[in-house]
VMD Tcl script that builds the backbone (N, CA, C; Angstrom):
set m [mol new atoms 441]
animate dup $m
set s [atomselect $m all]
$s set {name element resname resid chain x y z} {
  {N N UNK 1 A -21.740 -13.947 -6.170}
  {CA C UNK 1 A -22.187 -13.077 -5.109}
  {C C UNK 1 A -21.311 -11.828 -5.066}
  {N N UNK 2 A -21.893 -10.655 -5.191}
  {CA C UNK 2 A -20.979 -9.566 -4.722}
  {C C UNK 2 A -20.930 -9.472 -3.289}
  {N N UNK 3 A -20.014 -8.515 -2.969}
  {CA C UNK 3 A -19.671 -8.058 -2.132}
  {C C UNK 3 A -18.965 -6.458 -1.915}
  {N N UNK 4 A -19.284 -5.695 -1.022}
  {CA C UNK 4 A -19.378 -4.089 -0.948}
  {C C UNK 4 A -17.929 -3.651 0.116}
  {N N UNK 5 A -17.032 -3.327 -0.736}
  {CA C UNK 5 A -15.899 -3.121 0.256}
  {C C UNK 5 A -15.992 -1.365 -0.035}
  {N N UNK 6 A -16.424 -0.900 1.270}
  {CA C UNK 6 A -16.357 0.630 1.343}
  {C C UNK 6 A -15.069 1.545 1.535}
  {N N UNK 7 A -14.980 2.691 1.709}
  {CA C UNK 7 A -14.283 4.022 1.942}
  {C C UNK 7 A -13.198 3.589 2.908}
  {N N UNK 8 A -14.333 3.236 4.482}
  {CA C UNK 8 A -13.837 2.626 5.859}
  {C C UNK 8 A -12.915 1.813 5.519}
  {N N UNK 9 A -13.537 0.635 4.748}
  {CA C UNK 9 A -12.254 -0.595 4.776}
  {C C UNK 9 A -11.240 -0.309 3.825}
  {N N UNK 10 A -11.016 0.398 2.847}
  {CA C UNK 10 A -10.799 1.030 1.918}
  {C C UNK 10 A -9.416 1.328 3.508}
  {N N UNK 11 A -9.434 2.238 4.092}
  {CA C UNK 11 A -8.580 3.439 5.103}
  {C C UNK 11 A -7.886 2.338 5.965}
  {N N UNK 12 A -9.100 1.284 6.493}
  {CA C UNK 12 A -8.191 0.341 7.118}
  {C C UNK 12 A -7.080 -0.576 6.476}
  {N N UNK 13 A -7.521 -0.684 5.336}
  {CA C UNK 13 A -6.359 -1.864 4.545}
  {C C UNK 13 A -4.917 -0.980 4.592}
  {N N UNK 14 A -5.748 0.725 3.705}
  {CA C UNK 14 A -4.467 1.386 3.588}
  {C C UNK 14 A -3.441 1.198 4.423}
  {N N UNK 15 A -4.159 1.193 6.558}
  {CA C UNK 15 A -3.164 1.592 7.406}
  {C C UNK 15 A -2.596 0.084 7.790}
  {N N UNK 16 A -2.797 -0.815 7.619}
  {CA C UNK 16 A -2.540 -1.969 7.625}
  {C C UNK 16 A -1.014 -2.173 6.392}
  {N N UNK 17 A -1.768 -1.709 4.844}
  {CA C UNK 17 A -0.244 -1.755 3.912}
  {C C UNK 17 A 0.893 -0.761 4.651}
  {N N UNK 18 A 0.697 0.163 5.275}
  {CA C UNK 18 A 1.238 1.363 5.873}
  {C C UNK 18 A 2.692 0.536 6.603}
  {N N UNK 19 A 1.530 0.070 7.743}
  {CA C UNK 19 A 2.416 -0.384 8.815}
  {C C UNK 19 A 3.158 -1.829 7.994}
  {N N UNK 20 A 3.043 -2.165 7.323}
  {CA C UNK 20 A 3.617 -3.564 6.438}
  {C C UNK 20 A 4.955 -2.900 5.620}
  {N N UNK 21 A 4.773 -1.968 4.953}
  {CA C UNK 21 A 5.533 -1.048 4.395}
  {C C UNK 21 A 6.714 -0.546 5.113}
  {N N UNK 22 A 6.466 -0.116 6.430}
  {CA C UNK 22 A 7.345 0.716 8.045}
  {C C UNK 22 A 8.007 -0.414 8.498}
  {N N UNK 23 A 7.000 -1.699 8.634}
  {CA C UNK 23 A 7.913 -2.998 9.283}
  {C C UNK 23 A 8.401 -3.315 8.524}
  {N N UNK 24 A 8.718 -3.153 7.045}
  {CA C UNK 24 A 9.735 -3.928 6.281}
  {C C UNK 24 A 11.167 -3.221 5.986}
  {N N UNK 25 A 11.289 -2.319 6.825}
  {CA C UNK 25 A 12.461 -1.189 6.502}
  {C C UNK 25 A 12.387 -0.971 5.119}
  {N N UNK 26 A 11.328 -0.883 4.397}
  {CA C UNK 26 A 11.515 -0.413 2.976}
  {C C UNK 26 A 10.673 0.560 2.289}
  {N N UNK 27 A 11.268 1.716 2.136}
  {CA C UNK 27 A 10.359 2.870 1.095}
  {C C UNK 27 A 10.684 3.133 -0.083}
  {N N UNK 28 A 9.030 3.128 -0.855}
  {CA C UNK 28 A 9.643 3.568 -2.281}
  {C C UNK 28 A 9.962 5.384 -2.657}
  {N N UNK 29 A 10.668 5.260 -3.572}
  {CA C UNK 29 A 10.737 6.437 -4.011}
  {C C UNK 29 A 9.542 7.043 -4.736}
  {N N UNK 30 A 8.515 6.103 -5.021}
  {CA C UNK 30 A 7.548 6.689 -6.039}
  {C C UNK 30 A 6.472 5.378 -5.729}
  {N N UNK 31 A 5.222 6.127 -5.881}
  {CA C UNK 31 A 4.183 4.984 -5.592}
  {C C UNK 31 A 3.668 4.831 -7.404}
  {N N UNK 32 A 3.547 3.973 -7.418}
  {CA C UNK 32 A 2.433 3.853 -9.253}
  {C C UNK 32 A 1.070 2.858 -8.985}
  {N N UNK 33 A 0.105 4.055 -9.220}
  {CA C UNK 33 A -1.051 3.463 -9.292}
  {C C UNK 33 A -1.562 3.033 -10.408}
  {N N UNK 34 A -2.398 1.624 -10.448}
  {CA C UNK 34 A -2.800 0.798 -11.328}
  {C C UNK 34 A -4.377 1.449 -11.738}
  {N N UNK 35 A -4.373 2.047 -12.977}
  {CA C UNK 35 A -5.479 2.714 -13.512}
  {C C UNK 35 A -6.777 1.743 -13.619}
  {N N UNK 36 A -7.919 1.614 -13.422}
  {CA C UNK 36 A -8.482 2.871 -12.746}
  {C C UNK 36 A -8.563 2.317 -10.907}
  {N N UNK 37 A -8.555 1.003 -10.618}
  {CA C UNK 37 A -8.589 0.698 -9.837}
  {C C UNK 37 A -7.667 1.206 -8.164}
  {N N UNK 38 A -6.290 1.245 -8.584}
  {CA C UNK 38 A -5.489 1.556 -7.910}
  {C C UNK 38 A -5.767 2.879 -7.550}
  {N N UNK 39 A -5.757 3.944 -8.447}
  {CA C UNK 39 A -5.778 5.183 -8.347}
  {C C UNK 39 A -6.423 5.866 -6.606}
  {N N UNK 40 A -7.202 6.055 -6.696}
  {CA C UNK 40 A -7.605 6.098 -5.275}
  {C C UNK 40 A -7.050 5.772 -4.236}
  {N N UNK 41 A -6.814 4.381 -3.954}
  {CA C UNK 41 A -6.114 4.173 -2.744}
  {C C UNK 41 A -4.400 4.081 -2.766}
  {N N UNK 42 A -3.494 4.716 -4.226}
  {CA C UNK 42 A -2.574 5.013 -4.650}
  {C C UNK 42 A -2.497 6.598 -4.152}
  {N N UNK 43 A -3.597 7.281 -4.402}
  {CA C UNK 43 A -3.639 8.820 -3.927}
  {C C UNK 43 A -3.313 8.892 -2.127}
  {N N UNK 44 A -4.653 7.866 -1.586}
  {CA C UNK 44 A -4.158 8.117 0.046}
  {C C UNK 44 A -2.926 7.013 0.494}
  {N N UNK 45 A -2.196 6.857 -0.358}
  {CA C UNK 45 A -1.368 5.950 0.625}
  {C C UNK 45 A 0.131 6.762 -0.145}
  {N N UNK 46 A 0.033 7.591 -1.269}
  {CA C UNK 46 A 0.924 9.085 -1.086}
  {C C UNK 46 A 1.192 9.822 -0.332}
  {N N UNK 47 A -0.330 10.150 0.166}
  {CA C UNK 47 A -0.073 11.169 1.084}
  {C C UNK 47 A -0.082 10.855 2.688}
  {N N UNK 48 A -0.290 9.698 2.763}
  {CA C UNK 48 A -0.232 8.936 3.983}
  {C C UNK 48 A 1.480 9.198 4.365}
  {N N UNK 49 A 1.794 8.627 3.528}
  {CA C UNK 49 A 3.570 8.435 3.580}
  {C C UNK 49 A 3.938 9.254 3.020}
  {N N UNK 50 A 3.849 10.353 2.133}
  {CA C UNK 50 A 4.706 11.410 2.107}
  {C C UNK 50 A 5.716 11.017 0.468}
  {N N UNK 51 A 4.890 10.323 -0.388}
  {CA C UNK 51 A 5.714 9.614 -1.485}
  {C C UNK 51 A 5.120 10.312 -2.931}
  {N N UNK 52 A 5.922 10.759 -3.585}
  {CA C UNK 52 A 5.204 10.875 -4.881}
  {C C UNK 52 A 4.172 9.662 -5.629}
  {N N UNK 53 A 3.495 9.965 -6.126}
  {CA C UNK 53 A 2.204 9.156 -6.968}
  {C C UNK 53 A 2.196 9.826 -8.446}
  {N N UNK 54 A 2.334 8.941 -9.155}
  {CA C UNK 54 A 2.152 8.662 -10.691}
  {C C UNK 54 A 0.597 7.429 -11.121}
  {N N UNK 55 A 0.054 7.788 -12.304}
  {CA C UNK 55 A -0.746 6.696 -12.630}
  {C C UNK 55 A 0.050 5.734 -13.847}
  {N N UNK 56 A -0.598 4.502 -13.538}
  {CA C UNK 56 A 0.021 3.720 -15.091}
  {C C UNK 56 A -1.352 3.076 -15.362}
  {N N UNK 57 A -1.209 2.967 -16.684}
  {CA C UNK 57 A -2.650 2.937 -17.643}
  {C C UNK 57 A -2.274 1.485 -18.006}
  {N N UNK 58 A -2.904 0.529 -16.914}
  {CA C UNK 58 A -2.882 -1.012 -17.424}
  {C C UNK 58 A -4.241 -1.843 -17.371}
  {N N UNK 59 A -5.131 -1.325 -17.790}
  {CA C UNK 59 A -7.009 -1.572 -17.869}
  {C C UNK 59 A -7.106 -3.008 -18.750}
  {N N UNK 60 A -7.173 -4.135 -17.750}
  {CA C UNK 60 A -7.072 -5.331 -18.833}
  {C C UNK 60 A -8.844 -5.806 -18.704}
  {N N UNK 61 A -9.333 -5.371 -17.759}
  {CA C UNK 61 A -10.611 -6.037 -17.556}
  {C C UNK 61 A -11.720 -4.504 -18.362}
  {N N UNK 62 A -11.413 -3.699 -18.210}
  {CA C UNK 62 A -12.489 -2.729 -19.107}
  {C C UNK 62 A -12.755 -1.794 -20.049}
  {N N UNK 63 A -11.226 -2.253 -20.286}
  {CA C UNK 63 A -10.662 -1.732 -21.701}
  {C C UNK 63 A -10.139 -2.025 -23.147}
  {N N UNK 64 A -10.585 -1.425 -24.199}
  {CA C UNK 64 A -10.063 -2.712 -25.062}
  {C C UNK 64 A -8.434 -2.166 -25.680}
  {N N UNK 65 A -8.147 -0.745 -24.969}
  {CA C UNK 65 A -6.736 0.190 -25.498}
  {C C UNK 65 A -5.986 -1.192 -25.052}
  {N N UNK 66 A -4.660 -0.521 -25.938}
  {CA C UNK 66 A -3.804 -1.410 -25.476}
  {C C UNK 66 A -2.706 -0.683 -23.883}
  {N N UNK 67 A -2.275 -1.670 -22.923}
  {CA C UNK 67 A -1.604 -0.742 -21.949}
  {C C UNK 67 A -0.764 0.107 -22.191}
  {N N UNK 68 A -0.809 1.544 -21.468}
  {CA C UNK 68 A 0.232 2.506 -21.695}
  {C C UNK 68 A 1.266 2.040 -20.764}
  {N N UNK 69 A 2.208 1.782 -20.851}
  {CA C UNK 69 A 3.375 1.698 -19.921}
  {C C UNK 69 A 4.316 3.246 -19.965}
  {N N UNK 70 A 4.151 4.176 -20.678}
  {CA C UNK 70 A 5.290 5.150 -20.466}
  {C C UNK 70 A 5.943 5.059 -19.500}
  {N N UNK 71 A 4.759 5.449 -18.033}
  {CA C UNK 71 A 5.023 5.927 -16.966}
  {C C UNK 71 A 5.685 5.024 -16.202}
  {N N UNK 72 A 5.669 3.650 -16.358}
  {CA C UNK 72 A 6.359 2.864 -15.627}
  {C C UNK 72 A 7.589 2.945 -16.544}
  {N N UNK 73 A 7.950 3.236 -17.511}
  {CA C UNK 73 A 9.096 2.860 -17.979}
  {C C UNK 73 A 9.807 4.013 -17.762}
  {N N UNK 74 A 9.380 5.177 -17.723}
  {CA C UNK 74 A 10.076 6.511 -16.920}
  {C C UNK 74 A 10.375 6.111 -16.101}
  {N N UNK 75 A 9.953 5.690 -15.112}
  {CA C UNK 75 A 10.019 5.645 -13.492}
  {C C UNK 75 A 10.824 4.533 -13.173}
  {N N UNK 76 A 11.003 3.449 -13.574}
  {CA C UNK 76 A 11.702 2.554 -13.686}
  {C C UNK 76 A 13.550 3.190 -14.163}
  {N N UNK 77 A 13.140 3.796 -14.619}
  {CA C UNK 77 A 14.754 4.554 -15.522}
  {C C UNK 77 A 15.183 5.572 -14.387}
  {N N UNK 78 A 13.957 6.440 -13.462}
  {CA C UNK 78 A 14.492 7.535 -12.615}
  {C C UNK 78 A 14.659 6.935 -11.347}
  {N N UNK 79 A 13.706 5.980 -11.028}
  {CA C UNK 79 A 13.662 5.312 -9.199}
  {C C UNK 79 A 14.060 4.125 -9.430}
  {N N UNK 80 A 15.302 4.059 -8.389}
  {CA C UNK 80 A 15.647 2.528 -7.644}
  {C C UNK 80 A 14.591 1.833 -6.930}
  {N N UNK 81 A 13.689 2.048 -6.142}
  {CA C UNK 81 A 12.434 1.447 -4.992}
  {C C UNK 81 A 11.082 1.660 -5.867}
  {N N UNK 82 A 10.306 1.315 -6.008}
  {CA C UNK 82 A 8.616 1.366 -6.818}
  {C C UNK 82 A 8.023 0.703 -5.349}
  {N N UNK 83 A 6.850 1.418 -5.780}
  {CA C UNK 83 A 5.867 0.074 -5.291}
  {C C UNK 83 A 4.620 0.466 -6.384}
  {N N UNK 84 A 3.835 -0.144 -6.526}
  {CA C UNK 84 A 2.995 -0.639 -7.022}
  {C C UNK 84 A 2.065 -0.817 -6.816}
  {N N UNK 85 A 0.737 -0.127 -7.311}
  {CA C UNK 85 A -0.767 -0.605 -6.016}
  {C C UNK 85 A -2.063 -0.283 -6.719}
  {N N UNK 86 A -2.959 -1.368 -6.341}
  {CA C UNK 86 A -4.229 -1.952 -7.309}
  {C C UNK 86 A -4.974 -2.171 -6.402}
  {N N UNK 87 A -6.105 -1.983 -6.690}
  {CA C UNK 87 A -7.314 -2.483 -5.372}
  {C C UNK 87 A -7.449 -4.311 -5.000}
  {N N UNK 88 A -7.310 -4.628 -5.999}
  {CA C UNK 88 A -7.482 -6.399 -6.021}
  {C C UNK 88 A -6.529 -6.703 -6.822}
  {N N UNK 89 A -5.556 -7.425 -6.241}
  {CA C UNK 89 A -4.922 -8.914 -6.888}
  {C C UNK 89 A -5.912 -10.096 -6.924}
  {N N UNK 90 A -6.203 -9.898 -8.321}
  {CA C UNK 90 A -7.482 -10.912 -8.468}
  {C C UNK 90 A -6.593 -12.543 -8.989}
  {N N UNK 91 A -6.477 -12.280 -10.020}
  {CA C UNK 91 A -6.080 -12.966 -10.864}
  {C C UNK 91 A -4.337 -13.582 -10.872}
  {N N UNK 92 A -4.109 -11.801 -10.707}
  {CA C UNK 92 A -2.381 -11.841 -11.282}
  {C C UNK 92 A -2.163 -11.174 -12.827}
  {N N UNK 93 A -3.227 -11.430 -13.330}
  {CA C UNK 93 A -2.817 -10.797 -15.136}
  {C C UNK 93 A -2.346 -9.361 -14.988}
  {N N UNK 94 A -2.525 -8.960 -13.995}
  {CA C UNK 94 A -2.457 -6.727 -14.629}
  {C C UNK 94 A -1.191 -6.936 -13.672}
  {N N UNK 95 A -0.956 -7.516 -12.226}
  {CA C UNK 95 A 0.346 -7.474 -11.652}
  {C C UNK 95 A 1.777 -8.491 -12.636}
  {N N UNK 96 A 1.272 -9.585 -13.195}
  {CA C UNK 96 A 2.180 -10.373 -14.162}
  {C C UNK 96 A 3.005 -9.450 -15.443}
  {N N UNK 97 A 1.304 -9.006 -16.066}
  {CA C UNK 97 A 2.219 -8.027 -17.213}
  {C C UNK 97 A 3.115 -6.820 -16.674}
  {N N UNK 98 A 2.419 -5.937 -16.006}
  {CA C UNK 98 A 3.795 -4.793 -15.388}
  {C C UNK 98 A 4.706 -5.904 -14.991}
  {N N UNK 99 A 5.349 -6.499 -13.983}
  {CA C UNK 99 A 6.498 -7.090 -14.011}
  {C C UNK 99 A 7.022 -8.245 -15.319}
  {N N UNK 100 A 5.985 -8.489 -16.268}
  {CA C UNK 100 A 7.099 -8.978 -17.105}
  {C C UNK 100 A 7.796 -7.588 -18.038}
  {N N UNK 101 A 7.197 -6.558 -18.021}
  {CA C UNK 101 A 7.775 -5.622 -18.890}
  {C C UNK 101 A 8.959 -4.629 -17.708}
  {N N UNK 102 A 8.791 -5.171 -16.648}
  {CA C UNK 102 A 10.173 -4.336 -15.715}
  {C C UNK 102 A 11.166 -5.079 -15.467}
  {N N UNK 103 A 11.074 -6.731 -15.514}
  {CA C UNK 103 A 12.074 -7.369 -14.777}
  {C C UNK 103 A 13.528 -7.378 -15.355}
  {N N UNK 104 A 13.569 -6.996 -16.494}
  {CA C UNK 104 A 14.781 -6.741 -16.429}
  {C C UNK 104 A 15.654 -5.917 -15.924}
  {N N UNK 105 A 15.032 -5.174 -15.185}
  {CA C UNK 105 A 15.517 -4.121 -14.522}
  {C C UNK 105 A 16.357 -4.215 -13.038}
  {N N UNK 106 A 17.081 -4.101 -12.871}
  {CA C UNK 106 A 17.765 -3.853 -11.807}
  {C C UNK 106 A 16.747 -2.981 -10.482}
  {N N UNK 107 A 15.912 -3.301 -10.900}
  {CA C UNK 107 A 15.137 -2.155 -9.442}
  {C C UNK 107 A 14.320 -3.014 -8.420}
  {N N UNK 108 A 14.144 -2.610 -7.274}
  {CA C UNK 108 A 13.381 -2.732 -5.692}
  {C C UNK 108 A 12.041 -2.677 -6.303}
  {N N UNK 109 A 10.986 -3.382 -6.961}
  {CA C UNK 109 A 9.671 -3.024 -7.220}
  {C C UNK 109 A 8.862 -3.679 -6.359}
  {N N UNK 110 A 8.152 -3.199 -5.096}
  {CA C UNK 110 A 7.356 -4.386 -4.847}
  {C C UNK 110 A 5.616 -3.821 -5.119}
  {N N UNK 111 A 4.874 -4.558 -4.648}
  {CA C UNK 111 A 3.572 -4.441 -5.138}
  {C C UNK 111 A 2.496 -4.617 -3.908}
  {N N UNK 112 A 1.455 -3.648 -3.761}
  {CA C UNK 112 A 0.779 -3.389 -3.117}
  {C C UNK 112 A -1.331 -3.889 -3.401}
  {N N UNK 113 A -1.851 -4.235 -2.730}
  {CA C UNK 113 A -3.282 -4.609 -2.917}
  {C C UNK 113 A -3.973 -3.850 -1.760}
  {N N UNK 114 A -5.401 -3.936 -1.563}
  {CA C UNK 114 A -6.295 -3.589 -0.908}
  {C C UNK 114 A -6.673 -4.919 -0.734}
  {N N UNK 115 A -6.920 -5.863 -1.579}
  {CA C UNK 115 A -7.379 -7.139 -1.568}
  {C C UNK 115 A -6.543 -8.216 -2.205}
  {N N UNK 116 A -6.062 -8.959 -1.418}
  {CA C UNK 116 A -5.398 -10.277 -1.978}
  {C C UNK 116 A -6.066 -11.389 -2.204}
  {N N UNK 117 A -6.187 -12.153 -3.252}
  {CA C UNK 117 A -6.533 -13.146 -3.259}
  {C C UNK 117 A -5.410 -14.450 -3.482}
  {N N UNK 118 A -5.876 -15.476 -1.876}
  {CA C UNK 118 A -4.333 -15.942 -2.198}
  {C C UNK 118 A -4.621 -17.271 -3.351}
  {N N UNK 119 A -5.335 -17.153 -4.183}
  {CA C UNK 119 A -5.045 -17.984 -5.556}
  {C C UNK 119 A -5.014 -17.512 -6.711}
  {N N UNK 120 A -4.504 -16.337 -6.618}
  {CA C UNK 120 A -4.059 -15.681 -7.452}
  {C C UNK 120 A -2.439 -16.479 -8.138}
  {N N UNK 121 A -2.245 -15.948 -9.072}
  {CA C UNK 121 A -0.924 -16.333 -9.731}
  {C C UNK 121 A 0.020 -15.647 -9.238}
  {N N UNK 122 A -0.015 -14.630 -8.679}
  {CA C UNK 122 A 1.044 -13.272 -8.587}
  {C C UNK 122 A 1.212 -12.954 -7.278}
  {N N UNK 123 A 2.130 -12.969 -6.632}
  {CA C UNK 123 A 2.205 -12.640 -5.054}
  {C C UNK 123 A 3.023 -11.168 -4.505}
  {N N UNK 124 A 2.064 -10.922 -4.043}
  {CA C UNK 124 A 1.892 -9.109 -3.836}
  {C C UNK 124 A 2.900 -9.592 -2.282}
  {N N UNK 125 A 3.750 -8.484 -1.884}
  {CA C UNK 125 A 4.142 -7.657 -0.524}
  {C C UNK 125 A 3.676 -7.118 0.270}
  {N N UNK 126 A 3.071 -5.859 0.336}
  {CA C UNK 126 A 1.723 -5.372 0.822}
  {C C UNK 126 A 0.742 -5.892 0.762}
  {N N UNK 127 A -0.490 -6.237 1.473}
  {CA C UNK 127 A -1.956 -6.422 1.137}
  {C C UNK 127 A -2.754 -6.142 3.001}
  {N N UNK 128 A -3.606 -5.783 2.623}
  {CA C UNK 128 A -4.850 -4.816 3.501}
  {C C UNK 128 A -5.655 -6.185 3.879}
  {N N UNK 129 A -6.576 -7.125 3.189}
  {CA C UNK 129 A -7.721 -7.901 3.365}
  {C C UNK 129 A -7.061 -9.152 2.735}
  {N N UNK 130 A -6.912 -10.339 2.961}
  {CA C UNK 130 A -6.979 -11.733 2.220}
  {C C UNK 130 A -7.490 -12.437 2.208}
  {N N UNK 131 A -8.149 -12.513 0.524}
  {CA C UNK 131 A -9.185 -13.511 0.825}
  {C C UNK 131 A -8.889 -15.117 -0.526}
  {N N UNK 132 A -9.511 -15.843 -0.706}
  {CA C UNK 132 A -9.464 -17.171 -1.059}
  {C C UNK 132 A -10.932 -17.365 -1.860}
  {N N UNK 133 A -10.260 -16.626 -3.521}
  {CA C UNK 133 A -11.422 -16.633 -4.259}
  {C C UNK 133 A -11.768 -18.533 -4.890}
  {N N UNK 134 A -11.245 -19.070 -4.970}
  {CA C UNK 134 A -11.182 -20.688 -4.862}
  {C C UNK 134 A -12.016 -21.255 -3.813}
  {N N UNK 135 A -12.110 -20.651 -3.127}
  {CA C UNK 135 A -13.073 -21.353 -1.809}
  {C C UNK 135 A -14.400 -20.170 -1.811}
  {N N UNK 136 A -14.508 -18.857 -2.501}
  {CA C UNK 136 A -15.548 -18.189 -2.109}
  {C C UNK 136 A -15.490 -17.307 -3.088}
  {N N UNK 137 A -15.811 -17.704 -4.055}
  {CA C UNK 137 A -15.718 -16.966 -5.451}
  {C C UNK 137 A -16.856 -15.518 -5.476}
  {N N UNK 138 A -16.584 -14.635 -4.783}
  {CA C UNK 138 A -17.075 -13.247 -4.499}
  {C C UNK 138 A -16.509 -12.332 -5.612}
  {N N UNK 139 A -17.410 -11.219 -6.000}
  {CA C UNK 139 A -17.131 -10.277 -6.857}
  {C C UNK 139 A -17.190 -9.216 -5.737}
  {N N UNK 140 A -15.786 -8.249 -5.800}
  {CA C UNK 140 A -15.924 -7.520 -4.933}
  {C C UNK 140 A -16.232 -6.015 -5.642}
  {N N UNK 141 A -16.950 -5.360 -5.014}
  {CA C UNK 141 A -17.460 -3.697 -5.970}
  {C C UNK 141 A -17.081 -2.530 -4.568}
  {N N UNK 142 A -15.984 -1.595 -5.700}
  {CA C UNK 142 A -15.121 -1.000 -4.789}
  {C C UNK 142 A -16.151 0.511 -4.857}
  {N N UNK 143 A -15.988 1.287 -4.128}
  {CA C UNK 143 A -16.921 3.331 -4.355}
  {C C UNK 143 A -16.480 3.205 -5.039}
  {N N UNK 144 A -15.628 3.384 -5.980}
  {CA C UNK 144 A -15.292 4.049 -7.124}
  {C C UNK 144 A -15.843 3.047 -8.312}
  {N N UNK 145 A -16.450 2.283 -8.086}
  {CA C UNK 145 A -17.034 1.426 -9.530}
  {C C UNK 145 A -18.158 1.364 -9.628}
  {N N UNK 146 A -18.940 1.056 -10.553}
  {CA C UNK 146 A -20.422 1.373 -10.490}
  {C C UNK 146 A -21.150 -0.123 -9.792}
  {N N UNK 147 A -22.490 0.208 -9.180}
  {CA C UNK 147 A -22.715 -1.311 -8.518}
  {C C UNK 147 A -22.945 -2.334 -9.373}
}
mol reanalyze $m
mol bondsrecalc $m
mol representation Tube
mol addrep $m
């Protein structure tokens, strides 16, 4: 079954990660959005907070390139704080690989969703909506993807 998560809920999750972000006494120095998904709600939650935004090219579901990491590995080398942000923590595979290729790092990275799913493998900091794809196995289709 799909399901249609719009613009609206899209703004509400943002202000929801917002205030999750403010209550945790913690800001990043740099936001990195998860291509193509993230991008968008990586753009308003920049300028929401006032944070630089970078993209990172980690397309495991519609791409057959292999991931670009440059940009995380720049950014990782210039910023102590990251965060990190994708429309859906589905799975865990696209949040697993970026942190197995950062953890050696000495840095504050945490990670941001629009949608959590809590049977996922990977457990996000931020998240907007949680839902329990194990109990309600929904395909969710974001504006920016085709229906």
């Amino acid at each position: 079954m799909k399901k249609t998560f719009d613009i609206n809920q899209m703004k509400t999750a943002l202000s929801k990660i917002t205030k999750q972000i403010y209550n945790s006494n913690w800001m990043p120095e740099i936001i990195l959005s998860v291509n193509r998904g993230g991008c968008v709600p990586g753009i308003y939650l920049s300028h929401e907070i006032n944070i630089p935004h970078k993209v990172i090219d980690v397309q495991l579901r519609d791409s057959k390139n292999k991931p670009n990491l440059d940009i995380l590995e720049y950014s990782t080398n210039k910023y102590d704080s990251i965060l990190i942000i994708d429309d859906i923590n589905d799975t865990g595979a696209t949040f697993d690989l970026i942190h197995k290729n950062i953890k050696a790092t000495n840095k504050d990275i945490r990670y941001a969703v629009l949608i959590d799913n809590t049977s996922s493998n990977f457990k996000t900091q931020f998240k907007g909506t949680i839902i329990d794809k194990s109990k309600n196995p929904i395909w969710i289709v974001f504006p920016w993807e085709k229906n």
